[in-house]
C-alpha positions, 0 to 999 in steps of 0.5 A: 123778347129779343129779336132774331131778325136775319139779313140773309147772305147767301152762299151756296155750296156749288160756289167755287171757294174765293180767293178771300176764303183761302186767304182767311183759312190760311190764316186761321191755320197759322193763328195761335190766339192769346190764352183764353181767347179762340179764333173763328171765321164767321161769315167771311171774317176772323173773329176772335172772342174770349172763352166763357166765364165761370157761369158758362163753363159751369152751364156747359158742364152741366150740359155735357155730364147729361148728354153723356149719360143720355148718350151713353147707348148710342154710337154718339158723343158730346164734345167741347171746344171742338173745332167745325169745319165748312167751305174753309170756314172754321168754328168752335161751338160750346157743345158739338153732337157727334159720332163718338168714333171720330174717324179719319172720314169725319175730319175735314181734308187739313185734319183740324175738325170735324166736317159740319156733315158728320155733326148732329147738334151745335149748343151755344151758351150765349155770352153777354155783350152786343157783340158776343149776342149777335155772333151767336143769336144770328151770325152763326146761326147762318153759318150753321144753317148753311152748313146743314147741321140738323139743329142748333140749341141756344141757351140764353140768359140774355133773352127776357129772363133766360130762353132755350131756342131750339132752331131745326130744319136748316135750309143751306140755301136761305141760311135759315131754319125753319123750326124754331121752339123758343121755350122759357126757363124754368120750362123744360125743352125738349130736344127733338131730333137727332141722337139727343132726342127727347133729352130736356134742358130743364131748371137742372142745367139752366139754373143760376 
């Protein structure tokens, strides 16, 4: 089983926005990464990754043709390679949950994502690789905790033989949530709060 073990790095949204934090946002702005990579600013780095490989395109599809048709009576939306915007901190998760008329007062000030505030839910299909796992395993889980999105799904090939981790409840201040649901695949795990509740990612979504 793996661990998910966090060193908590506090920043709290009172806290002016450092010099260090305009400089990486500035940054980030300006940055056109190579084809077939993407560019975020996680915890007070810029960190560039390749986007996912055939079986993480295919699972995430999956995922997003349910979500819309789970969706499709509500005034939300699942996108794809969406930007998210926080305190001059910038991601792009596989999957965002989010009002599907996104409008002017969901943008962040510079108009290049959507405001963590106005996203329910983050999917992340984790990628194989030391690198890429800690990024999504505790990383951003932080960092999506910090910026109160309600629930973060991880879908993980890479933990034991494949777990859905549901993590609810975020506390901004310990860049922690409190509800965490690990379930196996082969398993179905049930969504539990936000538009998407009660939808399952089950053996259609997850299987190989």
């Amino acid at each position: 089983m793996t661990a998910l073990a966090q060193e908590v790095i506090p920043v709290a949204d009172e806290e002016p926005v450092s010099d260090l934090d305009e400089f990486l946002w500035q940054t980030w702005k300006a940055m056109v990464p190579p084809e077939g990579y993407r560019a975020e600013i996680i915890e007070g780095s810029i960190e560039v990754s390749p986007t996912g490989r055939r079986r993480h395109a295919v699972l995430i599809n999956r995922l997003r043709r349910e979500l819309e048709a789970h969706l499709a009576d509500t005034a939300f939306a699942a996108y794809q390679d969406t930007n998210v915007v926080h305190r001059r901190r910038g991601w792009i998760p596989d999957l965002v949950i989010s009002l599907r008329d996104l409008s002017e007062e969901t943008w962040d000030e510079d108009g290049l994502g959507v405001d963590a505030s106005a996203v329910e839910t983050v999917v992340e299909v984790v990628s194989p690789g030391w690198r890429d796992t800690q990024r999504d395993r505790i990383r951003k889980r932080r960092e999506y905790a910090r910026a109160g999105i309600p629930l973060y799904v991880l879908i993980d090939d890479h933990d034991d033989d494949g777990v859905v981790v549901l993590l609810s409840e975020p506390d901004a201040d310990k860049a922690a949530y409190a509800g965490e649901h690990r379930i196996p695949y082969g398993t179905d795990a049930v969504i539990p709060v936000g538009p998407a509740k009660g939808f399952v990612i089950g053996e259609a979504i997850t299987k190989s």
